[in-house]
C-alpha positions in Angstrom: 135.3 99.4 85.9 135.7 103.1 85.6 135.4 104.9 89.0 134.8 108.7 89.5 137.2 109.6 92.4 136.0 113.3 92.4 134.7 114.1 95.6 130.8 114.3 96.1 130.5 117.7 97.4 133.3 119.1 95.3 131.4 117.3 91.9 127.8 118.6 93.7 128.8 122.5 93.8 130.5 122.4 89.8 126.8 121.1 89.1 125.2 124.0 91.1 123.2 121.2 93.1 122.5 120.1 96.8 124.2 117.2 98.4 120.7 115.9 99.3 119.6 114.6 96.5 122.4 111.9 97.0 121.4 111.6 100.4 124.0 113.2 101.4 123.2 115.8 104.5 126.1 117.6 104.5 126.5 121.8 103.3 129.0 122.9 101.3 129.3 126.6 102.2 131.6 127.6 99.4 129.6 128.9 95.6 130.1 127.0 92.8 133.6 127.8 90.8 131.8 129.2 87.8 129.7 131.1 89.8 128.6 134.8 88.2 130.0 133.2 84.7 127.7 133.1 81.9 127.4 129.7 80.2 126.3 128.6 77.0 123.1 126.7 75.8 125.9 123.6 75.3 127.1 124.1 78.5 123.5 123.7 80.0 122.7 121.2 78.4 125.5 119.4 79.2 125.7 120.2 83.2 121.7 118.7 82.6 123.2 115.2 81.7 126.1 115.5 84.1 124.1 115.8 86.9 121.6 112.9 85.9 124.5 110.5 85.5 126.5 111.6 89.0 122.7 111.6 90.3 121.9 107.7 89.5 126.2 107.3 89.3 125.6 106.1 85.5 128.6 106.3 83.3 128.5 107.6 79.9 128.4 104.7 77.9 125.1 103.0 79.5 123.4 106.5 79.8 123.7 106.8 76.2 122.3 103.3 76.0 119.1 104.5 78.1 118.6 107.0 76.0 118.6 105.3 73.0 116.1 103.1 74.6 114.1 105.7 75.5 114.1 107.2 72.4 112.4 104.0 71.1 109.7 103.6 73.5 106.1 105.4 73.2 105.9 109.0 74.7 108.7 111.9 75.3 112.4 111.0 74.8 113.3 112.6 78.5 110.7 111.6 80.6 110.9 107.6 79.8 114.7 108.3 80.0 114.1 109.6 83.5 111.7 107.0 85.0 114.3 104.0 83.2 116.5 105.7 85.4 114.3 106.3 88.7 113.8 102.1 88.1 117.3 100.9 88.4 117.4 98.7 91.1 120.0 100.3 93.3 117.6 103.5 93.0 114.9 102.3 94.2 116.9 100.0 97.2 118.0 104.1 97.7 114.0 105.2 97.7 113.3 102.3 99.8 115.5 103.6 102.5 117.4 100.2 102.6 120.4 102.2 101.6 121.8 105.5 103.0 123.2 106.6 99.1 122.9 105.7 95.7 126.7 104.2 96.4 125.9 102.4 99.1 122.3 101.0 97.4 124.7 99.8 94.5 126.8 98.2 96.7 124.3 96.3 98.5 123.1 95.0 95.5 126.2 94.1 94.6 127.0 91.9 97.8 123.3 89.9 96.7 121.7 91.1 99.6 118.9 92.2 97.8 116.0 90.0 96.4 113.7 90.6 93.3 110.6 88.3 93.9 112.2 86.1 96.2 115.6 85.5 94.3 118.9 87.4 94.5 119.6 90.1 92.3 123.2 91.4 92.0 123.0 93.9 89.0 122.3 97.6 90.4 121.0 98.6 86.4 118.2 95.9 86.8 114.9 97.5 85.7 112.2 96.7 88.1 108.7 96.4 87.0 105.8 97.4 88.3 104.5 94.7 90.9 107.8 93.5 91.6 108.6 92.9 94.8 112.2 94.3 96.5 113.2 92.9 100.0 116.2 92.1 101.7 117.8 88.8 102.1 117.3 87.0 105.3 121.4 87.0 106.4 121.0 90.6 105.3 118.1 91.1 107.6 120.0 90.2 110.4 123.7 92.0 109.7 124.0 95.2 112.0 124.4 97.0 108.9 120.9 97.4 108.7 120.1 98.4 111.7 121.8 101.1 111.8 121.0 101.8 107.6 117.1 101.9 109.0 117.9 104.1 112.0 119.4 106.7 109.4 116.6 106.7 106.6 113.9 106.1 109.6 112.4 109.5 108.2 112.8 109.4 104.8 109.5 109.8 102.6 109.1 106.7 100.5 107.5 107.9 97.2 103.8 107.4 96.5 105.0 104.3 93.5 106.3 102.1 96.1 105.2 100.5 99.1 107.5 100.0 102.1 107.0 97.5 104.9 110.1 99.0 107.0 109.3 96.3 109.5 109.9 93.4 107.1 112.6 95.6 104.7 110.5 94.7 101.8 108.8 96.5 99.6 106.3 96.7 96.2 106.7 98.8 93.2 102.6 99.4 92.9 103.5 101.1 89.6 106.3 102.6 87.2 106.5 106.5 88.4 105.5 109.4 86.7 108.0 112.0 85.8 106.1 114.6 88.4 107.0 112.1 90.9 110.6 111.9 90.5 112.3 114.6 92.5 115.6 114.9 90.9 116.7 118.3 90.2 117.6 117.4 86.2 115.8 119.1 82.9 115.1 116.3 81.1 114.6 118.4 77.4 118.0 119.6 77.9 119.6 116.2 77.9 117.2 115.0 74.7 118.5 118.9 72.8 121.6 117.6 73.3 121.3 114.5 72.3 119.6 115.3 69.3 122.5 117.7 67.9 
């Protein structure tokens, strides 16, 4: 499987973005490299669909896929291709706060310690529905890895679209979100412009 080796905060300032939205608390003090340069309408549009894939770490091949499938479904092109991605499973293990990053939320679910409705789920593209519930399996429960995961993302604000029992490390997707709840820093219409060339 393809692997991006850049490093995060190096990849986060050539997309002009915070580190934060990775879950990721660390600064980088230096500007971006193409800082003061003057890009062009391509080049927005495709630092838009750059960032959405390093955001949700979604290669190129299976982005395109989600936006075919968006592209099919009722309503606007970006915003069903934004909430297919806000309902990838490792994402919302992420939103859940049983993970500390995307990377490490895809990894968990990778190592089936993740259960969808009571049975293990070990594919992080998995689109959850709404009502499904997400919890962590019982050795999982008890690992000192998450402990300390919960200590970390103890603060965390758990979108209004799911429910967290923190005490249990389970939770409910109460319904699919809507794009004004998704708080990824990524202009959707850009990404469908480009697509649509």
């Amino acid at each position: 499987m393809a692997v991006n080796r850049v490093p995060v905060l190096k990849r986060c300032r050539s997309l002009d973005m915070d580190a934060s939205y990775l879950g990721i608390d660390k600064k980088s003090n230096r500007a971006p490299h193409n800082a003061g340069r003057k890009i062009s309408q391509y080049g927005l549009q495709l630092r838009e669909k750059q960032k959405a894939k390093f955001i949700y770490g979604v290669l190129e091949k299976p982005f395109r896929n989600y936006y075919k499938k968006a592209e099919r479904m009722k309503g606007m092109t970006g915003e069903n291709l934004m909430v297919m991605l806000e309902s990838r499973l490792d994402n919302v293990v992420f939103r859940l706060g049983f993970a500390r990053t995307r990377r490490e939320a895809r990894q968990v679910v990778g190592h089936k310690h993740i259960l969808v409705n009571g049975k293990a789920v070990n594919i992080p593209s998995y689109l959850v529905s709404a009502g499904d519930v997400i919890s962590v399996s019982e050795k999982g429960k008890s690992s000192d890895r998450f402990k300390a995961i919960t200590e970390v993302t103890a603060g965390r604000l758990v979108p209004e679209w799911l429910d967290c029992d923190k005490e249990n490390l389970s939770g409910k997707v109460s319904a699919l979100p809507e794009r004004e709840a998704i708080d990824v820093p990524v202009d959707e219409m850009l990404i469908v412009e480009l697509y649509s060339k």
